[in-house]
Every structure is written in C-alpha cells, then in structure tokens.
Backbone as JSON Lines, residues from 0, in Angstrom:
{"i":0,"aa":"X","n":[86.87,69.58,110.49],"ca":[86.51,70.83,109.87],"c":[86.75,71.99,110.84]}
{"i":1,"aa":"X","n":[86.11,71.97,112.32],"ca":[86.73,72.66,113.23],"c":[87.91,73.17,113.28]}
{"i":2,"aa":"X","n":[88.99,72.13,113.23],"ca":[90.22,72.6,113.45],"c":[90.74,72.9,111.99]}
{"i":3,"aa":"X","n":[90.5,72.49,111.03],"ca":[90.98,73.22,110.04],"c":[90.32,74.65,109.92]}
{"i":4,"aa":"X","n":[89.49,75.1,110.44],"ca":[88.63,76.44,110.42],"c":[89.64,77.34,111.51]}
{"i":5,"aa":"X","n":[89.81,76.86,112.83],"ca":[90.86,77.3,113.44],"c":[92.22,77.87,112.98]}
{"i":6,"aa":"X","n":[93.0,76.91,111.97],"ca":[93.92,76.98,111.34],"c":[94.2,78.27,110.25]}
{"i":7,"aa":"X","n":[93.13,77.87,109.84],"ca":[92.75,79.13,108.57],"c":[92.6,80.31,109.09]}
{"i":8,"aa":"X","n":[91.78,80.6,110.43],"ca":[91.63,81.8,111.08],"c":[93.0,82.58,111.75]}
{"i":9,"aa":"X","n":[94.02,81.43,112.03],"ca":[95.33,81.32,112.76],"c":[96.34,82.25,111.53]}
{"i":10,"aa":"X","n":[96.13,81.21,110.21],"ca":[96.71,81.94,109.68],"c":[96.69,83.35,108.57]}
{"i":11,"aa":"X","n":[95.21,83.39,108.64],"ca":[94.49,84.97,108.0],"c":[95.06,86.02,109.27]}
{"i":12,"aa":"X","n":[94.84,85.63,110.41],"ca":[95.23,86.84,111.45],"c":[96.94,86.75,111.19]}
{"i":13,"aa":"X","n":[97.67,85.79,111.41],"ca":[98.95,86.03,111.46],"c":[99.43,86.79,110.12]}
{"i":14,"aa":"X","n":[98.86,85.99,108.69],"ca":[99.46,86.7,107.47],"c":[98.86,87.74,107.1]}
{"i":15,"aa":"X","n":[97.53,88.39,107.29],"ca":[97.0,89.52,106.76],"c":[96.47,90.08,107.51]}
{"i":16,"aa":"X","n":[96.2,90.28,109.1],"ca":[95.56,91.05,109.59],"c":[96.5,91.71,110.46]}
{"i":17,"aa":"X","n":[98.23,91.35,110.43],"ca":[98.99,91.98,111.64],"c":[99.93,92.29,110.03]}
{"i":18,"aa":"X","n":[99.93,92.45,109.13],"ca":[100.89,93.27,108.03],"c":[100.93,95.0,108.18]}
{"i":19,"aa":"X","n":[101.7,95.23,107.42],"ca":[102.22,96.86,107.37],"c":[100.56,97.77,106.93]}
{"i":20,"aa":"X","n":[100.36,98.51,107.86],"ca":[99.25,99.11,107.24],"c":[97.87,99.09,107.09]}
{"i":21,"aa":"X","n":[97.51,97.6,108.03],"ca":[96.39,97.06,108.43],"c":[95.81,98.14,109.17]}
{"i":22,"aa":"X","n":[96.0,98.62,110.51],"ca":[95.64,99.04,110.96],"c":[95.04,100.41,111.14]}
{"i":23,"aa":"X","n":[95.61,101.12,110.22],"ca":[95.39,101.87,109.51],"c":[94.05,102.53,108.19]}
{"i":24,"aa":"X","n":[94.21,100.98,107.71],"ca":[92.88,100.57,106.3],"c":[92.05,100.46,107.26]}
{"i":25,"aa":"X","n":[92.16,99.9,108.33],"ca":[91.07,99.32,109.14],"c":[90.17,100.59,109.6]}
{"i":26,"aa":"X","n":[91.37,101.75,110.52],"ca":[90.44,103.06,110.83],"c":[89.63,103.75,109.69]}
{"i":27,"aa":"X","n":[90.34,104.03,108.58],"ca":[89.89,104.44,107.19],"c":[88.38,103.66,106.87]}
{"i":28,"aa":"X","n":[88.49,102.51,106.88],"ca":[87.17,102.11,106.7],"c":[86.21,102.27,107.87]}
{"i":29,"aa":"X","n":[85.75,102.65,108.96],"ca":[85.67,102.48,110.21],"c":[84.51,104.1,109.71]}
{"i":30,"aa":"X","n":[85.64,105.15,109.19],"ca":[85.12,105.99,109.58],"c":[84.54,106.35,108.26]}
{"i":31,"aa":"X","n":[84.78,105.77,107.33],"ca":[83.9,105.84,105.71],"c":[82.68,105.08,106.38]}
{"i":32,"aa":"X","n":[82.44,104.01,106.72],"ca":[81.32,103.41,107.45],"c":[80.32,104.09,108.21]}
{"i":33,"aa":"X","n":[80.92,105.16,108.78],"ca":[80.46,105.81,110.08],"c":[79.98,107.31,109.15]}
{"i":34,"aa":"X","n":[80.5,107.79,108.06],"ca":[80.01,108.49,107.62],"c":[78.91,108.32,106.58]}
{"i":35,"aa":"X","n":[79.3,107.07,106.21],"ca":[77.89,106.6,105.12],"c":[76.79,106.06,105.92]}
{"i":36,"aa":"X","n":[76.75,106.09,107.09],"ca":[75.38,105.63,108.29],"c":[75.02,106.67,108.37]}
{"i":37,"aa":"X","n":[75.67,107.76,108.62],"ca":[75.3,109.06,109.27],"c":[74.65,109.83,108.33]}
{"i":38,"aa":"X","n":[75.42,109.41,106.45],"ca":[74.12,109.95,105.8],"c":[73.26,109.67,104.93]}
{"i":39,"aa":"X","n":[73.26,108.22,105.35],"ca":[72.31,107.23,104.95],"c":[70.81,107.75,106.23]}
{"i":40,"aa":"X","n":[71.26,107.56,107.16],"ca":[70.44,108.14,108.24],"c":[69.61,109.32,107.62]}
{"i":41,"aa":"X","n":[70.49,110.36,107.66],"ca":[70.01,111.61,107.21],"c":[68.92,111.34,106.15]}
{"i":42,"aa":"X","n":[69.14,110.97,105.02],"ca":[68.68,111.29,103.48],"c":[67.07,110.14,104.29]}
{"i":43,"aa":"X","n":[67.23,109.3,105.36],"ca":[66.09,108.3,104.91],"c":[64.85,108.84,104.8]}
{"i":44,"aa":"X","n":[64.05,108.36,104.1],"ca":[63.86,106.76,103.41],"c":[64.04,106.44,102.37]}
{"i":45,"aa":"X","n":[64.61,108.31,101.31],"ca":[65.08,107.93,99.81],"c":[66.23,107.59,100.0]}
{"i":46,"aa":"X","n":[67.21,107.42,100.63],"ca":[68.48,107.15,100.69],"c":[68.33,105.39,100.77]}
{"i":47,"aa":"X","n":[67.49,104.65,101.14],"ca":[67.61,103.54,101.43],"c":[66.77,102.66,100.36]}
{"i":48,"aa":"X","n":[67.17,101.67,100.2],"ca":[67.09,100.51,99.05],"c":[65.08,100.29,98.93]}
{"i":49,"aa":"X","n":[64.88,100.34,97.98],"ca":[63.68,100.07,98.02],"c":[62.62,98.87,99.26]}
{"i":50,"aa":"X","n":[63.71,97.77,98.89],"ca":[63.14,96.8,100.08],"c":[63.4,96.98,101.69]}
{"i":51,"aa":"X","n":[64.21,97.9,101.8],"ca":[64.36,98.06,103.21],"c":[63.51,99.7,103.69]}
{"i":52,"aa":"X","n":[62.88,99.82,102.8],"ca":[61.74,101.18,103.09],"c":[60.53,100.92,104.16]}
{"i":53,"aa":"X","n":[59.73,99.56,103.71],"ca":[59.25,99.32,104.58],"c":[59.46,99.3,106.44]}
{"i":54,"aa":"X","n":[60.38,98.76,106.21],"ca":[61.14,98.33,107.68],"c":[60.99,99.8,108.21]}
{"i":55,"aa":"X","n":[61.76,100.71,107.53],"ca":[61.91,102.07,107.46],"c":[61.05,102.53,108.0]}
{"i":56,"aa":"X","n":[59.68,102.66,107.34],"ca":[58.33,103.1,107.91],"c":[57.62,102.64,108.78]}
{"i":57,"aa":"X","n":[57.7,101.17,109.17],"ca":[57.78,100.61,110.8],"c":[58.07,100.34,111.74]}
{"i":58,"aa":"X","n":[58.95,100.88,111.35],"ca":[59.77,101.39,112.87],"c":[59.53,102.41,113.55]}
{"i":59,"aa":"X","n":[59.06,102.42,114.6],"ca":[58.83,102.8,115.68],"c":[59.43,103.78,116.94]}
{"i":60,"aa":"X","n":[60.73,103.48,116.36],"ca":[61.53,104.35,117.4],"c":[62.76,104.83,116.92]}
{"i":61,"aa":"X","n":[63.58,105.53,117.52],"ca":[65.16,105.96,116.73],"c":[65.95,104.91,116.52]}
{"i":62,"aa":"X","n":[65.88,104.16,117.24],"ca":[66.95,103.05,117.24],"c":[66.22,101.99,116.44]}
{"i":63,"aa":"X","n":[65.35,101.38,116.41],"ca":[64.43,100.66,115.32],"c":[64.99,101.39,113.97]}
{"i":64,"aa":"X","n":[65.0,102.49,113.73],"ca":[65.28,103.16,112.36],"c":[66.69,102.9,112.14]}
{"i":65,"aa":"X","n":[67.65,103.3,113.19],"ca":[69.11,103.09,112.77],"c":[68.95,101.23,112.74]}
{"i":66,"aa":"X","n":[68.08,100.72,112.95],"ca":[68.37,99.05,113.0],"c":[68.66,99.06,110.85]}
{"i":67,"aa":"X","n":[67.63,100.02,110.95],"ca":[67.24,99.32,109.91],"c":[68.48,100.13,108.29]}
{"i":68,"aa":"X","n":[68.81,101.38,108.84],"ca":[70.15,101.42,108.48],"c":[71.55,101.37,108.32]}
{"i":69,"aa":"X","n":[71.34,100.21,109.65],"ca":[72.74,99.48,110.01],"c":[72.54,98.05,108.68]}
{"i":70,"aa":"X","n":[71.33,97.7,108.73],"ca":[70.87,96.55,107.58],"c":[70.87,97.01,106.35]}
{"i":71,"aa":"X","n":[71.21,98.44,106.28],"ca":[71.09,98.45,104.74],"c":[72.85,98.72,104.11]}
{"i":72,"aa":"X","n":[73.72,99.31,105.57],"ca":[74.73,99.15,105.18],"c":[75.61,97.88,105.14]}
{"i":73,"aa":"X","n":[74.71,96.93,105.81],"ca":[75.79,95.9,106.05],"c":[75.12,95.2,104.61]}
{"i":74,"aa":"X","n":[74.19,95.09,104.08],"ca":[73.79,94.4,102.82],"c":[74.79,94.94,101.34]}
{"i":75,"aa":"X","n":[75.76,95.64,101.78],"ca":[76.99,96.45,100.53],"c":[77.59,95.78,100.96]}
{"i":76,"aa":"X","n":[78.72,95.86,99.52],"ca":[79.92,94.93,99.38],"c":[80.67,96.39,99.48]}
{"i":77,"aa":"X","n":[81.9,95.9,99.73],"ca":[83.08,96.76,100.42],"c":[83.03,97.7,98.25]}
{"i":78,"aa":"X","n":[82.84,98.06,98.1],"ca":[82.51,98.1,96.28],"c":[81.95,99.05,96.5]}
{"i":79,"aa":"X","n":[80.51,98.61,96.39],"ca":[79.33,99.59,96.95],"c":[79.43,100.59,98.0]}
{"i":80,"aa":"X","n":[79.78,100.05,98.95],"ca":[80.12,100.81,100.55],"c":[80.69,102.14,99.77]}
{"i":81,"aa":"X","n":[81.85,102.04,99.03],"ca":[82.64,103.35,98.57],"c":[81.98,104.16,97.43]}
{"i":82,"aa":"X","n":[80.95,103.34,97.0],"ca":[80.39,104.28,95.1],"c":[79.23,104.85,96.65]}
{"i":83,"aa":"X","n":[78.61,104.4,97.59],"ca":[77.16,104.54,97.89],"c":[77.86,106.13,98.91]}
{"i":84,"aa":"X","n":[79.48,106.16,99.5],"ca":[80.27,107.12,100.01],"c":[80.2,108.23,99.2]}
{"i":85,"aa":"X","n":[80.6,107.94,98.07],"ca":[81.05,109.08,97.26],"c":[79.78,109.6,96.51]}
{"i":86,"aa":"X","n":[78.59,109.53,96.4],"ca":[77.5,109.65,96.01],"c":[77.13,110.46,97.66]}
{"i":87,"aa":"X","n":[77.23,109.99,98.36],"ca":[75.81,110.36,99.78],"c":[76.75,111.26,100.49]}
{"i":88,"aa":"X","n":[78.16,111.5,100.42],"ca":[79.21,111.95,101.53],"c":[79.63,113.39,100.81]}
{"i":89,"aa":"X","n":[80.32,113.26,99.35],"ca":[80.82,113.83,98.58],"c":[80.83,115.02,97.88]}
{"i":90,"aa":"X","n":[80.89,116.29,97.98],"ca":[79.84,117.26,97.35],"c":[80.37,116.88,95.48]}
C-alpha cells in the first residue's frame, strides 16, 4: 500500500501538478485564501460558522483567534472557499 501510495503521489506531481498553468492557479488561490482569512478575521465572530464561535470566544489571545479562523477556513471545500470570497471580499 506504501508503495503504491508513493506511485500515485509520483504520478499526481508529474501529471498535474508540473502542467501549463499550475503555478499560477496555485498563486490565485493562495491569495483568495489570504483574503478570505483576512476577512473572515475582520467580520469575527459573525463571520464564523456557528460551531466554531465558541472556540472564538475562548480564545485568549490573537493567535488563539486566528487558530480558530485558520479552522474555519480549512473546514470549506474549494466551492465554498469562493461563494464564502465573493460574499466577505466583494463589494
């Protein structure tokens, strides 16, 4: 299973992660990411999912808080990530 996991990883990087344009999608998303933290951040604690409010309010420190909106962006699907962009980023 190992080495077939190897294999698969061998060939996702060779066939789709070194193609025309990768690198590119890659910054694009990077910085849609970086702007939906920044105003996910901003808007909290209405900006953030009901269940991750708590966390929200016990946290303790700045970085405890961005913990907890790094967890709410990584809980989106690449879907979401862009409707939750164009809603929080967008005028």
């Amino acid at each position: 299973q190992r080495l077939e996991c190897a294999l698969l990883k061998g060939i996702t990087a060779h066939y789709v992660m070194t193609r025309a344009g990768v690198i590119a999608a890659q910054a694009r998303e990077r910085e849609l990411l970086a702007e939906l933290a920044a105003a996910v951040e901003r808007g909290a604690p209405g900006t953030l999912d009901p269940l991750l409010r708590p966390a929200w309010y016990a946290a303790q420190t700045d970085p405890a808080r961005r913990r907890v909106v790094i967890d709410q962006i990584a809980s989106l699907t690449d879907t979401s990530a862009i409707a939750w962009h164009h809603r929080l980023c967008e005028p």
